[in-house]
Biotite code that builds the C-alpha atoms (Angstrom):
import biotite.structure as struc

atoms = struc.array([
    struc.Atom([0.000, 0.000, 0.000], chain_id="A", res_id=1, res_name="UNK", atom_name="CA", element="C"),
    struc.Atom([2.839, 2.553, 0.952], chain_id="A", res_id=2, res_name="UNK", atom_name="CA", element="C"),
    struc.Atom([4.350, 2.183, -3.256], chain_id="A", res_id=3, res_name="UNK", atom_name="CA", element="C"),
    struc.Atom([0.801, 2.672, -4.395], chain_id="A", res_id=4, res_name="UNK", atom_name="CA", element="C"),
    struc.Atom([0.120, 5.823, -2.112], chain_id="A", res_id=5, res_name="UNK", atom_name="CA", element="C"),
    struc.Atom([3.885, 7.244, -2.997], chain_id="A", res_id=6, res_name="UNK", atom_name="CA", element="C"),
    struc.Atom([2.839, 6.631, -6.825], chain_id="A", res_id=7, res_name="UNK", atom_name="CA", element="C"),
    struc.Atom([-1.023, 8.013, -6.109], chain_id="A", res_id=8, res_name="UNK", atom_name="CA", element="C"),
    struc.Atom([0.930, 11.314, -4.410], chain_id="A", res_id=9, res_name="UNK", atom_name="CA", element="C"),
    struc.Atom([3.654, 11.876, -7.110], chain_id="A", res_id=10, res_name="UNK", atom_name="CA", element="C"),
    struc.Atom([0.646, 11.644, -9.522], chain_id="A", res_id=11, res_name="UNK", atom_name="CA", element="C"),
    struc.Atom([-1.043, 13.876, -7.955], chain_id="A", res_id=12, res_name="UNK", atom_name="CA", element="C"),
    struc.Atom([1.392, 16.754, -7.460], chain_id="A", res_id=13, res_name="UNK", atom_name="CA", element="C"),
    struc.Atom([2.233, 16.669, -10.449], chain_id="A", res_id=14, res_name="UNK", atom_name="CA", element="C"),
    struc.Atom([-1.181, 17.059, -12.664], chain_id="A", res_id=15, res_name="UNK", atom_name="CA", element="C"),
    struc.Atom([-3.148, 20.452, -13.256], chain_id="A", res_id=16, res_name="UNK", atom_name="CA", element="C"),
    struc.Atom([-6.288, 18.378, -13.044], chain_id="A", res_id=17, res_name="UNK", atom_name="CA", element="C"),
    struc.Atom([-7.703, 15.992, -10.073], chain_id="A", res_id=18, res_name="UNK", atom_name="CA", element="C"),
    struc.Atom([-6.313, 12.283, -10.549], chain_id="A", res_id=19, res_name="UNK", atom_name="CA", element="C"),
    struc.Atom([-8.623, 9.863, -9.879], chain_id="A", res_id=20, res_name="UNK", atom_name="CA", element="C"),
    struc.Atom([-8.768, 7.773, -7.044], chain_id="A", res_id=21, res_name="UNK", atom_name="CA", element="C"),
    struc.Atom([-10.049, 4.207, -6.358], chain_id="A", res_id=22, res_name="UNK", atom_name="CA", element="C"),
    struc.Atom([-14.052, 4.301, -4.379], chain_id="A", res_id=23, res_name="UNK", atom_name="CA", element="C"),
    struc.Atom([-12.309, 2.789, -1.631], chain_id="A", res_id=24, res_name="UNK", atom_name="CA", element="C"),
    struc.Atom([-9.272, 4.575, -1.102], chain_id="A", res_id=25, res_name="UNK", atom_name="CA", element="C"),
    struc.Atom([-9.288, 5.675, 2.567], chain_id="A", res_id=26, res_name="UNK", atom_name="CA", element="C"),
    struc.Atom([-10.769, 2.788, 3.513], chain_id="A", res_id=27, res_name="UNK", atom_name="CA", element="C"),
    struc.Atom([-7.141, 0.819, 2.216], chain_id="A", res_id=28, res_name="UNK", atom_name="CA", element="C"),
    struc.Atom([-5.292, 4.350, 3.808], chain_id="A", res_id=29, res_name="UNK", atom_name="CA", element="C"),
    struc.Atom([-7.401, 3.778, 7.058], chain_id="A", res_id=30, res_name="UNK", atom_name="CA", element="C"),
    struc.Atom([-7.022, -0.027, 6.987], chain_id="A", res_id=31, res_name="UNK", atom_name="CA", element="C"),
    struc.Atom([-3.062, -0.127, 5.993], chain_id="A", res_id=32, res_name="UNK", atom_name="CA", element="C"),
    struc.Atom([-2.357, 2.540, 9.139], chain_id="A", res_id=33, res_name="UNK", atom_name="CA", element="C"),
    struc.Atom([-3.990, 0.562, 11.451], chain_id="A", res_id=34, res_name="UNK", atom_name="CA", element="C"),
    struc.Atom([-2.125, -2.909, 10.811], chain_id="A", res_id=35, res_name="UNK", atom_name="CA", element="C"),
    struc.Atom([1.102, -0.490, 11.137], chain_id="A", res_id=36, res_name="UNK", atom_name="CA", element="C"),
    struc.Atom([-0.184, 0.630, 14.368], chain_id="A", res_id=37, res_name="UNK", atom_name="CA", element="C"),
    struc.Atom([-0.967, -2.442, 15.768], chain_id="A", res_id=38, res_name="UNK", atom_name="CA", element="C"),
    struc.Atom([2.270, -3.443, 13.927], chain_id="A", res_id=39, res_name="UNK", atom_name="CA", element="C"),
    struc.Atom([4.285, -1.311, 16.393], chain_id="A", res_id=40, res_name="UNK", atom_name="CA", element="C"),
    struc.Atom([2.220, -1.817, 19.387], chain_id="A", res_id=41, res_name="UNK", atom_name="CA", element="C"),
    struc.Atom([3.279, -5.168, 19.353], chain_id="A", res_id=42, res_name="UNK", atom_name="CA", element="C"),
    struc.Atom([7.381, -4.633, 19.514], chain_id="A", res_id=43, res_name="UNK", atom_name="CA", element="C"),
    struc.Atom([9.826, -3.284, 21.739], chain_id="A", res_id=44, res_name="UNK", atom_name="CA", element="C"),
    struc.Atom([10.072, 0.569, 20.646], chain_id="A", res_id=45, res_name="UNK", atom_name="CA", element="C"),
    struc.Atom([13.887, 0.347, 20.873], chain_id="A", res_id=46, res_name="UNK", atom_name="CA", element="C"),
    struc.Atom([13.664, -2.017, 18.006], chain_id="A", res_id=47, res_name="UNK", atom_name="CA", element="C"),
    struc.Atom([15.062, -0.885, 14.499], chain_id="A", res_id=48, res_name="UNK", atom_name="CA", element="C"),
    struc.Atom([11.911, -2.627, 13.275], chain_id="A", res_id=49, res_name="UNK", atom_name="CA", element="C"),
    struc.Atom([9.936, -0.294, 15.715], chain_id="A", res_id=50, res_name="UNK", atom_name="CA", element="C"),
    struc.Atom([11.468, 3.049, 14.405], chain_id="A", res_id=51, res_name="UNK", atom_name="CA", element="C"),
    struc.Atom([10.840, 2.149, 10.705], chain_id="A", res_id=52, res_name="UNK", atom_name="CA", element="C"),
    struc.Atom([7.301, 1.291, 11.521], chain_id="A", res_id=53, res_name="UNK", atom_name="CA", element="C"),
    struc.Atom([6.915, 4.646, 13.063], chain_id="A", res_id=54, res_name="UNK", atom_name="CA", element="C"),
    struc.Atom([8.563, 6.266, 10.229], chain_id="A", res_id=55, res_name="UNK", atom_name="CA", element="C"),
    struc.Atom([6.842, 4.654, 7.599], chain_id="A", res_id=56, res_name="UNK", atom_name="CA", element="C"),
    struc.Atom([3.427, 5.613, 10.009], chain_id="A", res_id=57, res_name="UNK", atom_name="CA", element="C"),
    struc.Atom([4.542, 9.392, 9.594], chain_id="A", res_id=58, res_name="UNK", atom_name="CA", element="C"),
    struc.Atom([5.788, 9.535, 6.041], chain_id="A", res_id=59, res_name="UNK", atom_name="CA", element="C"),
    struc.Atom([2.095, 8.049, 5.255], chain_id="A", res_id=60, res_name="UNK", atom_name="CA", element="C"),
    struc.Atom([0.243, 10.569, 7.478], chain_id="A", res_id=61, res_name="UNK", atom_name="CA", element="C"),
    struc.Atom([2.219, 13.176, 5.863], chain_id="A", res_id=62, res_name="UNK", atom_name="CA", element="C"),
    struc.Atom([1.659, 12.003, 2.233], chain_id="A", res_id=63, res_name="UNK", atom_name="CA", element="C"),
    struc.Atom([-1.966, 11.888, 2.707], chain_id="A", res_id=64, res_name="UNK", atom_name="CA", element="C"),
    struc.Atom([-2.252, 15.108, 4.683], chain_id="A", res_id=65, res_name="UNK", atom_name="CA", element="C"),
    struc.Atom([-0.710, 16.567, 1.517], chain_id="A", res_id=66, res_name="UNK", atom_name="CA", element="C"),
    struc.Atom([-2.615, 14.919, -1.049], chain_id="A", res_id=67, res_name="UNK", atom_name="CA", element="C"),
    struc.Atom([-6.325, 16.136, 0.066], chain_id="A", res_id=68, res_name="UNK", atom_name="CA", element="C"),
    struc.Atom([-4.322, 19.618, 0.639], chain_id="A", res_id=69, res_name="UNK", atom_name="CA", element="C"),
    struc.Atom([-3.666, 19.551, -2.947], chain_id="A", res_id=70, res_name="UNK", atom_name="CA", element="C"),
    struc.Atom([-7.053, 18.171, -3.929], chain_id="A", res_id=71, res_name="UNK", atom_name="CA", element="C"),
    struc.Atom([-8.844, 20.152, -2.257], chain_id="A", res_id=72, res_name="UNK", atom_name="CA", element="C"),
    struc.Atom([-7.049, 23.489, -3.853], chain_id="A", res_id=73, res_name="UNK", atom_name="CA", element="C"),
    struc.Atom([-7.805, 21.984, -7.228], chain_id="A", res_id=74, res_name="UNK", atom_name="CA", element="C"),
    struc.Atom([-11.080, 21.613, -6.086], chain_id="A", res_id=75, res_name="UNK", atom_name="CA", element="C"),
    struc.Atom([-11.369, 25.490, -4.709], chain_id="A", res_id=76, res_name="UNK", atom_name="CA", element="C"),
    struc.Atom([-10.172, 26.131, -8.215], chain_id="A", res_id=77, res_name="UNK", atom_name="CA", element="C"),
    struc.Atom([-12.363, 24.332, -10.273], chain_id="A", res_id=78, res_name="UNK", atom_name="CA", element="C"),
    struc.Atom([-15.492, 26.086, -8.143], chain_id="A", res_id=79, res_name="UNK", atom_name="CA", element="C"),
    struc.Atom([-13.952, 29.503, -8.553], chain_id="A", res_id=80, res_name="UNK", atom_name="CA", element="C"),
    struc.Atom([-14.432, 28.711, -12.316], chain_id="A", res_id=81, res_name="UNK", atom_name="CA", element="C"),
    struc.Atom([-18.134, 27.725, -11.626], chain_id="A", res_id=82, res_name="UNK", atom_name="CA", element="C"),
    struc.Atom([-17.457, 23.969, -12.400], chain_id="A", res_id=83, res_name="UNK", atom_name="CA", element="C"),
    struc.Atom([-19.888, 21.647, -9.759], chain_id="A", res_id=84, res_name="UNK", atom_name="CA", element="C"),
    struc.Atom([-19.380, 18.315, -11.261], chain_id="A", res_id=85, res_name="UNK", atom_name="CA", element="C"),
    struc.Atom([-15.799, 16.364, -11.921], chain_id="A", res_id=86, res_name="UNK", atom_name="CA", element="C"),
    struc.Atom([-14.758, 13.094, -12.929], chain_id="A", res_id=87, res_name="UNK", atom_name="CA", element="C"),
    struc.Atom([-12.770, 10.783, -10.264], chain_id="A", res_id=88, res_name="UNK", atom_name="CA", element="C"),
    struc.Atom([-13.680, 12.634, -7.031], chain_id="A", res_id=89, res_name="UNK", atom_name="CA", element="C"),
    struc.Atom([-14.124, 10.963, -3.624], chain_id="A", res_id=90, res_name="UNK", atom_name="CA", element="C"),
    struc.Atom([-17.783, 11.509, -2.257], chain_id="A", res_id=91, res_name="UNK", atom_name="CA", element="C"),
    struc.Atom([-16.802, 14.091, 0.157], chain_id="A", res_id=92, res_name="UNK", atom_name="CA", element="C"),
    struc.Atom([-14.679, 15.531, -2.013], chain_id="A", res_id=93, res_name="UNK", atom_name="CA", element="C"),
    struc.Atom([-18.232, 15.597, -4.467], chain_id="A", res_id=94, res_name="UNK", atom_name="CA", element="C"),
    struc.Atom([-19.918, 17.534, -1.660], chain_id="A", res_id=95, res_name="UNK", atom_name="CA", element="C"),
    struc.Atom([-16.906, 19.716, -0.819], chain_id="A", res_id=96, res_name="UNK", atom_name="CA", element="C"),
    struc.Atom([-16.822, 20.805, -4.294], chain_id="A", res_id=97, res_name="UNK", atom_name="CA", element="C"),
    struc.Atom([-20.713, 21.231, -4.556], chain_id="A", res_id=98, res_name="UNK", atom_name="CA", element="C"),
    struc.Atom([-20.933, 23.391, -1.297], chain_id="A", res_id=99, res_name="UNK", atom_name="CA", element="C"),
    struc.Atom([-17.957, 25.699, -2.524], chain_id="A", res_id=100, res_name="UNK", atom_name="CA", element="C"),
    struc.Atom([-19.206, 26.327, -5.813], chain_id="A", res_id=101, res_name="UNK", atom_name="CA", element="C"),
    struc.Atom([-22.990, 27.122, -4.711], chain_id="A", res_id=102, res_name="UNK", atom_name="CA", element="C"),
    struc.Atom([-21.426, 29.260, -1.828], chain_id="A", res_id=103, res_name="UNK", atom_name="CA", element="C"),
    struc.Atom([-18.942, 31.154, -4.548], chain_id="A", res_id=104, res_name="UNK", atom_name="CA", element="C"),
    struc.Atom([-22.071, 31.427, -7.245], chain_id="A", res_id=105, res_name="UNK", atom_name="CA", element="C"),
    struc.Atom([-24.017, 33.456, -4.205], chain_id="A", res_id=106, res_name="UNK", atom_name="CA", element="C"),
    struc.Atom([-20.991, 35.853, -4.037], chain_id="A", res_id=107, res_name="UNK", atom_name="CA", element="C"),
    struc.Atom([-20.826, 36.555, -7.591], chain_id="A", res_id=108, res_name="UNK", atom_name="CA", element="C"),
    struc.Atom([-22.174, 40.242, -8.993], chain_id="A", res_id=109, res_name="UNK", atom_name="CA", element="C"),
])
C-alpha cells in the first residue's frame, strides 16, 4: 500500500487536473495505518523494526495530509471557475466541491 500511495501522491502533485482515485481509497489508507499501528504496538520501541514502523506511520500521514491539501485546492479552483461536477472525485470531495461552488455562485455580482 505505501508504493501505491507514494505513486497516487507523485501523480497527484504533479497534474493540473484531479487524478482519480479508487471508491475505496481511505478505507485501504485507514485499513493499511492501522495494521502499522498495531504493527508497532506489538514490539519493543527500541527495536530498528519499531522506528521504521513509526517512520513509515509518519511519512504516510504526511503524504496523505498533503494529497487532500492539494485536492482540495484543485477543487477550490475548479469552483472559482463555476465547475460543480468532476470526474474521479471521492464523495466528500463531491460535496466539498458542490458546497464551494454554490457558496462562490451566491458571491458573484
Amino acid at each position: 500500500m505505501y508504493n501505491k500511495l507514494l505513486e497516487i501522491w507523485r501523480d497527484e502533485l504533479k497534474s493540473d487536473e484531479i487524478t482519480e482515485l479508487p471508491t475505496d481509497f481511505v478505507q485501504k489508507v485507514a485499513d493499511y495505518l492501522k495494521k502499522i499501528s498495531e504493527e508497532r504496538r506489538m514490539l519493543d520501541k527500541k527495536t530498528a523494526k519499531a522506528s521504521l514502523l513509526k517512520k513509515e506511520e509518519q511519512n504516510v500521514k504526511r503524504m496523505l495530509k498533503e494529497l487532500m491539501r492539494v485536492r482540495f485546492n484543485k477543487l477550490a479552483k475548479k469552483a472559482g471557475k463555476g465547475e460543480k461536477k468532476l470526474q474521479g472525485l471521492l464523495s466528500f470531495e463531491e460535496e466539498a466541491l458542490s458546497k464551494l461552488a454554490s457558496s462562490l455562485e451566491s458571491y458573484q455580482v
